[in-house]
C-alpha positions, 0 to 999 in steps of 0.5 A: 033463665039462661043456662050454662051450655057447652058447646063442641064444635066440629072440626069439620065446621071449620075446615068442610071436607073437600075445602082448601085448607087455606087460613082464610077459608077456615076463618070464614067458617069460624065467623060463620060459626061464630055468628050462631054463638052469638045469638046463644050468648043473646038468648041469655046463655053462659058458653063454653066452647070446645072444637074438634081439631081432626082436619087441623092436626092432620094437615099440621102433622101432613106439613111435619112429614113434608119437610121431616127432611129439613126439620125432624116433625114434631109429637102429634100431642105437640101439633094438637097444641099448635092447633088449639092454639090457631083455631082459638084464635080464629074463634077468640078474634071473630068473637070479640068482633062480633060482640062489639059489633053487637055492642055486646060488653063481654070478653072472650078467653082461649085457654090452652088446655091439657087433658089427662089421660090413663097411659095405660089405656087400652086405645093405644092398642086400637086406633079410631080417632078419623084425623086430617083429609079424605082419601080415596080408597086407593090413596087410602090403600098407598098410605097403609103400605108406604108411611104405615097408617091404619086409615079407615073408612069414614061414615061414607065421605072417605077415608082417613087415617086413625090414630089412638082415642084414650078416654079424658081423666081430668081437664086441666084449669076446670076452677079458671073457667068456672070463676070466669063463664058468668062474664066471659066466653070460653074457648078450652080443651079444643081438639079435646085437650093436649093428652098428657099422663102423670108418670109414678112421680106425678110429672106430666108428659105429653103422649101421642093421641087425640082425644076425641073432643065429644068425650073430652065435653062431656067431661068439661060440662061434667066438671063445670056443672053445664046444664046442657051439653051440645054437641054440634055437627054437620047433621040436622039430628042423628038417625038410624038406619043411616043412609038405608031406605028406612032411615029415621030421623030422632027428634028425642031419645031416653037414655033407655032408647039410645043405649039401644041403639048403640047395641043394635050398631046404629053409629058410626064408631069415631063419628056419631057413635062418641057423640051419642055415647057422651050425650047419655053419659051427660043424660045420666046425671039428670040433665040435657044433652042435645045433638044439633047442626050449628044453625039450628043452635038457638032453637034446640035450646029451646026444644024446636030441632036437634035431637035430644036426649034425657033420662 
C-alpha cells in the first residue's frame, strides 16, 4: 500500500559543489533529480517535495552584492523567494515532462511557500545555515574582513558563509496541500519556506534568515501527517566517526542510539546534525524517518539502503 512521503532534496543535489551555476547545469541536475521521484510516484507513493536553497541564495544574494551599485540588493527573505520560485520551476517542468513521458496522468503544483518563525528566536544571535559556494580558507578569511560574513568551515568541502537558522513555527498553505497530495505532486516550503513573523497586530513580515529545509520537512510531514519523512543527500547513509579510520557506516538507528550520538558530537552542526536531529523528531511520533542518497530513493523505502530510524 503506497504512502505518503516527504521528500528534501538537497540544495546541493541541484547545484553540485564546485559546478558552474549556470541555468543549465542545474536543470540537468533537477531531470536527474527527477527521474528518482518518478520511480517513487511508480512505486505507488504520495510525494511532497521540499529543496534545499543553500547554493541558490547564496549566488542570488553574490548577484545583489555585485550590482548594489546600480540597484540597491534585495532582503535575503526576498532572495529565498526568487529562489523557490526558479528551482520550482525547474522541478515542476521536468516533472510534468517526465510524467507524460511515462504516460503517467497526474499533475504537479509549486506552491510558493512562507514559514513563521519565532522573531525572537535565539538563532538571530548565532549564525549556522552554510549558504552559497565553497571558499578557500584565505578567501574565506578575505570575505570576514571586507564584506563582514561569519564564514565557516563546512564538513571538510570548504568554507561558506552563515547566516541565521530559526527553528520553522507553522508552513503556511498546509490545508492546500493536503486537499491536493492524493492526486498531485507538490513542491512547497523550498529553501525551507520564506521566514516570516507576525508582529503583535498578527501582520506578517519578512525577516532576513534560512530555514534550514530539514527542520522546515519535518514540520511539513508533521502537519501533513506523511508516513515517512526522507531526507536525501549526497551520502550513501550517515556515519560516525566521519572521515576517521573507524568510520562506520548505520543502516538503522532507534531514537534512543542516535540522540547519542548526537551527544557524543558525531554530526556535523549545519549539515547532518539538522537531518539527524529532524529524523528523531519525526521517529517520536512513532513513524519512519530515513536518510538516503537520492538514487538509492526507491529501495530505502522498501528497507534495502539508506539509514533509518525508528522508535
Amino acid at each position: 500500500m503506497g504512502k505518503k512521503v516527504v521528500l528534501a532534496l538537497g540544495g546541493n543535489a541541484i547545484l553540485r559543489p564546485k559546478q558552474e551555476p549556470t541555468y543549465e547545469n542545474q536543470y540537468d541536475n533537477v531531470k536527474k533529480a527527477s527521474d528518482n521521484m518518478i520511480r517513487i510516484k511508480e512505486a505507488g507513493h504520495n510525494i511532497i517535495v521540499t529543496h534545499g536553497n543553500g547554493p541558490q541564495v547564496g549566488n542570488i544574494i553574490a548577484q545583489n552584492e555585485a550590482a548594489k551599485d546600480i540597484i540597491a540588493p534585495l532582503p535575503i527573505f526576498i532572495s529565498s523567494a526568487e529562489s523557490q520560485g526558479f528551482i520550482g520551476f525547474m522541478l515542476e517542468t521536468s516533472l510534468k515532462n517526465k510524467l507524460r513521458a511515462a504516460q503517467i496522468d497526474i499533475n504537479v503544483i509549486t506552491l510558493m511557500t512562507m514559514v513563521e518563525v519565532d522573531k525572537n528566536d535565539t538563532a538571530f544571535n548565532h549564525p549556522t545555515k552554510p549558504i552559497g559556494v565553497f571558499f578557500t580558507e584565505e578567501e574565506a578569511k578575505k570575505l570576514e574582513e571586507q564584506k563582514g560574513y561569519d564564514m565557516v568551515e563546512d564538513a571538510g568541502r570548504g568554507f561558506r558563509r552563515v547566516v541565521p537558522s530559526p527553528e520553522p513555527q507553522h508552513i503556511h498553505g498546509v490545508d492546500a496541500i493536503n486537499q491536493l497530495v492524493d492526486n498531485t505532486i507538490i513542491i512547497s516550503s523550498g529553501g525551507g519556506g520564506i521566514p516570516v513573523y507576525r508582529d503583535e497586530q498578527g501582520d506578517i513580515h519578512g525577516v532576513d534568515a534560512v530555514i534550514d529545509k530539514d527542520r522546515s520537512g519535518l514540520k511539513l510531514a508533521q502537519q501533513t501527517h506523511a508516513d515517512v519523512f526522507m531526507m536525501l543527500t549526497d551520502v550513501s547513509n550517515v556515519y560516525i566517526n566521519w572521515g576517521k579510520e573507524n568510520q562506520k557506516k548505520l543502516t538503522h538507528m532507534t531514537v534512543e542510539q542516535a540522540e547519542q550520538y548526537i551527544e557524543e558530537n558525531q554530526f556535523p552542526e549545519g549539515s547532518m546534525l539538522p537531518k539527524v536531529e529532524a529524523a528523531v523528531e519525526f521517529a517520536k511520533t512513532g513513524k519512519e524517518a530515513i536518510i538516503c542518497a537520492l538514487e538509492d530513493a526507491v529501495d530505502a523505502l522498501a528497507g534495502r539502503a539508506g539509514t533509518r530510524i525508528t522508535l
